[in-house]
C-alpha positions in Angstrom: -6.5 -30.1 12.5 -5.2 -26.7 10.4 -2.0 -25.6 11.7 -0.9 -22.5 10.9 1.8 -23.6 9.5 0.0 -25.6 6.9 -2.7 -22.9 6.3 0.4 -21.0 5.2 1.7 -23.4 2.8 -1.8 -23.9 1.2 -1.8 -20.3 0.3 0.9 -20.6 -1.9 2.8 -17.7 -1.1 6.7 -17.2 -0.9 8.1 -15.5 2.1 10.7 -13.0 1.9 14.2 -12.8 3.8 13.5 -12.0 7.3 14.6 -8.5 7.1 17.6 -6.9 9.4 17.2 -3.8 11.3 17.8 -0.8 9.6 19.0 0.9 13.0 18.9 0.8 16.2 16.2 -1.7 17.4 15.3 -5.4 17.6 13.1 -6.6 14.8 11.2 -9.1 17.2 11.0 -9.5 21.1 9.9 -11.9 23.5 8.2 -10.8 26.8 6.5 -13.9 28.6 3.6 -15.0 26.5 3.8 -11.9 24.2 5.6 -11.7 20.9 6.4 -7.7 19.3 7.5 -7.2 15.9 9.2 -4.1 15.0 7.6 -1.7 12.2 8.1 -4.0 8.7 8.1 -3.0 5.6 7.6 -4.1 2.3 10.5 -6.6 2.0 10.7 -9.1 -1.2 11.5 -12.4 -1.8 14.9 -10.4 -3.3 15.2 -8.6 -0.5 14.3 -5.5 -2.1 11.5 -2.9 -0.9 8.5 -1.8 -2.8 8.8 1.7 -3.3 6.5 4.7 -3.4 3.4 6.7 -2.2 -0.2 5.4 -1.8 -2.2 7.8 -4.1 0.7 8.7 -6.2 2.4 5.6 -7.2 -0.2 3.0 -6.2 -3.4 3.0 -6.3 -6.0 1.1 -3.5 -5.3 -2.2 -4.6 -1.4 -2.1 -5.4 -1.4 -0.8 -1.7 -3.3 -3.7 -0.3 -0.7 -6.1 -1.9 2.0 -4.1 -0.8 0.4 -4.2 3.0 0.2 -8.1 2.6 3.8 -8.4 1.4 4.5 -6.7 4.7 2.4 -9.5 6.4 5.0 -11.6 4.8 8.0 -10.3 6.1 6.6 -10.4 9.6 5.6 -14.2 9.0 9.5 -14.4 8.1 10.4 -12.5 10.9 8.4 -15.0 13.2 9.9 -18.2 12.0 13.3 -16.8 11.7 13.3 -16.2 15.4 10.9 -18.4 17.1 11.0 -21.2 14.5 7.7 -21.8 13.6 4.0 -19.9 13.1 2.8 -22.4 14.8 3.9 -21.1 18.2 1.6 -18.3 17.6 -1.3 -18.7 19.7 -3.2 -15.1 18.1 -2.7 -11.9 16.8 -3.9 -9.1 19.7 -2.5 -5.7 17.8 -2.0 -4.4 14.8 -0.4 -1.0 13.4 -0.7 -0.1 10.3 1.0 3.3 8.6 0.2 4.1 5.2 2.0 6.3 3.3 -0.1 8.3 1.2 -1.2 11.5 -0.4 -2.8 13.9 2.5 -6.5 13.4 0.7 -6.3 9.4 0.6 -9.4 8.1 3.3 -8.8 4.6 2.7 -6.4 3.4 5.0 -8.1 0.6 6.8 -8.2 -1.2 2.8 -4.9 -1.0 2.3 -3.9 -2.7 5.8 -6.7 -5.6 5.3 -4.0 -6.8 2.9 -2.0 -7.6 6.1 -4.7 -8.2 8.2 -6.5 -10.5 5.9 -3.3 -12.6 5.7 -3.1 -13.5 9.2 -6.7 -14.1 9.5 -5.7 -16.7 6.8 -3.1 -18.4 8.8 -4.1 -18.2 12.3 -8.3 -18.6 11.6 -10.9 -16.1 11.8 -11.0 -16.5 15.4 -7.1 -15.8 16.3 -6.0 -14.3 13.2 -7.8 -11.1 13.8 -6.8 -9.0 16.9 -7.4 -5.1 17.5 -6.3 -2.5 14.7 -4.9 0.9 13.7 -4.6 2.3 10.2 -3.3 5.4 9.6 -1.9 7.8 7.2 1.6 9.0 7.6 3.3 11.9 5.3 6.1 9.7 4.4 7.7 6.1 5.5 11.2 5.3 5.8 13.0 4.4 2.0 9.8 5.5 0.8 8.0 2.4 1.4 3.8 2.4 1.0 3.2 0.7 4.1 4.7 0.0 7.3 3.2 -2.8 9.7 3.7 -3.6 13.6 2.0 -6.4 15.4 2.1 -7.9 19.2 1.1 -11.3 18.8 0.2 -14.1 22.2 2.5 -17.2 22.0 0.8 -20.7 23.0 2.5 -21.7 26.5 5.5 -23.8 26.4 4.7 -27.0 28.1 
């Protein structure tokens, strides 16, 4: 059987530092059975951001890849403090904010980039939870997208 962990690796993909908090929060919490991540951005495997406006400096696609390299961070995020994807039973909410011009529409595109990733490593089936995509006027540091997520952890046992 596909873990999660190995569905990851067979994507090929390069996760980024898990990224510190830029103020005055926690950038993951455990409650119970339930897993929160913090708004993420658009960190890189140099730790840098990607920068600039859905619209303006991106267009639809650029913005999807941006949304999935916020995916990333998050996957970072999760193994940095729980250890592994694999304790991730399924994804039950995600956020997504994208900053764009006021006339963009297409924000549910640009957050499949995130969404799609995690339906890659957990399965159709867990991968894919509830989901908001919106526009916002701006994001902190400028960033395209920002993501949040509340994920269910499998019972320790």
């Amino acid at each position: 059987m596909e873990t999660p962990e190995i569905r990851f690796a067979k994507l090929g993909l390069t996760l980024p530092p898990a990224p510190k908090p830029l103020g005055v929060y926690k950038p993951c919490l455990v409650d119970g059975k339930y897993l929160y991540l913090s708004g993420h951005g658009t960190v890189q495997a140099d730790g840098s951001l990607i920068i600039g406006r859905i619209g303006t400096d991106f267009d639809m696609d650029q913005g999807k890849i941006a949304a999935r390299q916020v995916g990333l961070a998050m996957l970072a995020t999760i193994k940095a403090n729980i250890g592994s994807l694999d304790k991730v039973k399924r994804v039950i909410k995600v956020l997504g904010m994208v900053n764009c011009t006021p006339d963009f529409e297409r924000h549910p595109f640009i957050i499949n980039g995130c969404s799609e990733l995690f339906a890659s490593v957990w399965g159709q089936e867990n991968g894919i939870g509830v989901r908001s995509a919106v526009g916002m006027g701006s994001l902190p540091d400028n960033i395209p997208v920002e993501v949040e997520a509340l994920f269910e952890l499998h019972e320790e046992g």
